[in-house]
N, C-alpha and C positions, 0 to 999 in steps of 0.2 A: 463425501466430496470435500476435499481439500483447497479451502479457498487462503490467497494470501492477498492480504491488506495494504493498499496503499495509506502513505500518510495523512493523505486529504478525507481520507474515508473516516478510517479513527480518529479526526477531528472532526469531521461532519457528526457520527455518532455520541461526541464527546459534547460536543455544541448546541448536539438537538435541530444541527439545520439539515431540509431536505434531504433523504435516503437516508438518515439516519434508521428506519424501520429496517432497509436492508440488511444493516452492518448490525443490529441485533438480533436478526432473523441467522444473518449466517455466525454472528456469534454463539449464538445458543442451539442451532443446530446440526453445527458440522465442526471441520476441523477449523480454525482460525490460524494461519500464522504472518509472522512478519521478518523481515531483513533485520539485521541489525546496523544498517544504514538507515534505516528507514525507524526505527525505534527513536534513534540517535536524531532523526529531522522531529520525530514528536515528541520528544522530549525538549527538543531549544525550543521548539513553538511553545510547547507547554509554558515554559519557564519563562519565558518571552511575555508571553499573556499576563504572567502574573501569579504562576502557582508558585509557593513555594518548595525548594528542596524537599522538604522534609515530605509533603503531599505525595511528590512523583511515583516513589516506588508504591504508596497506597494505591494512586490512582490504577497504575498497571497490573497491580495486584485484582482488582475488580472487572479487568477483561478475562477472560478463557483464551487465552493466546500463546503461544509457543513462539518462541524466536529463535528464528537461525540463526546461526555466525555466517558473515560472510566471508566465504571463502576463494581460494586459487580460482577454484571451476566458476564460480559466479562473478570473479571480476576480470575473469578473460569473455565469457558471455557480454559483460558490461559492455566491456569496451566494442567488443563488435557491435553489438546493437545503437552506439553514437551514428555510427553510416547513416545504417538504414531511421533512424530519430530525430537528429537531425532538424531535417526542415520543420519538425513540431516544435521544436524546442525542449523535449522534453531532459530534465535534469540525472546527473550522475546517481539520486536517491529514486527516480524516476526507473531509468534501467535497471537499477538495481533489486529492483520490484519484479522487475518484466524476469530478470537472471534467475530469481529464486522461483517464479510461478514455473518457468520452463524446465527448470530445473524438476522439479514435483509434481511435472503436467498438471498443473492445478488453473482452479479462474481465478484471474486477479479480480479484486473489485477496489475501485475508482471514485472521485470525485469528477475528474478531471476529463471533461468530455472528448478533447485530441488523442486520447488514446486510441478510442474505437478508428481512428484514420490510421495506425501503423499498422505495417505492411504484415500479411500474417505469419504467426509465429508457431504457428502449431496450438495455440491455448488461447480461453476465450475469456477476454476482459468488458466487465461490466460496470458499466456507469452506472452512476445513484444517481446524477442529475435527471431531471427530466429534461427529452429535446426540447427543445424550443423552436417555434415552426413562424 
């Protein structure tokens, strides 16, 4: 099974907070990939935080992950799916997650609970958070 990564996920797992168990469960036992929009959003967080340069490519180097390029077909996806995103607010690295899972019929997995609200897309996105009731 083909799962692709959002940002928040691989910072969850990187951080150690809640659903981290997910995002090493699906790293170690399926496919992992990610946007390279979305590489691009964990890396300034990264760096942001406080790693240094010279860390990053270590750090990436210790996921099992494959990166796509983004391309034509995923940032024409992109943009159609602002319509329907929209009122979540969800971001341009955000879509661009959504473009490559549909792209690869794959599950995205999530940190970010307003996902499970878009409208369906043919593929099934999982949150790490747990609900909160």
């Amino acid at each position: 099974m083909v799962s692709v990564l959002d940002t928040s996920a691989l910072l969850a797992a990187l951080q150690g907070e809640p659903g981290q168990e997910q995002v090493d469960a699906a790293l170690l036992g399926g496919e992992c990939c990610m946007s390279t929009v979305n590489l691009a959003e964990f890396a300034g967080k990264c760096l942001a935080g406080g790693l240094a340069d010279s860390d990053l490519e270590r750090l990436l180097a210790g996921f099992d992950l494959t990166i796509h390029a983004f391309d034509r077909a995923q940032a024409l996806t992109t943009g159609k799916l602002r319509a329907t995103t929209r009122h979540l607010g969800l971001s341009l690295g955000d879509r661009a997650c959504l473009a490559l899972a549909i792209e690869l019929n794959a599950t995205v997995i999530t940190a970010d609970r307003l996902w499970t609200q878009v409208a369906p897309l043919g593929i099934r996105i999982d949150c790490i958070r747990p609900d909160r009731h």
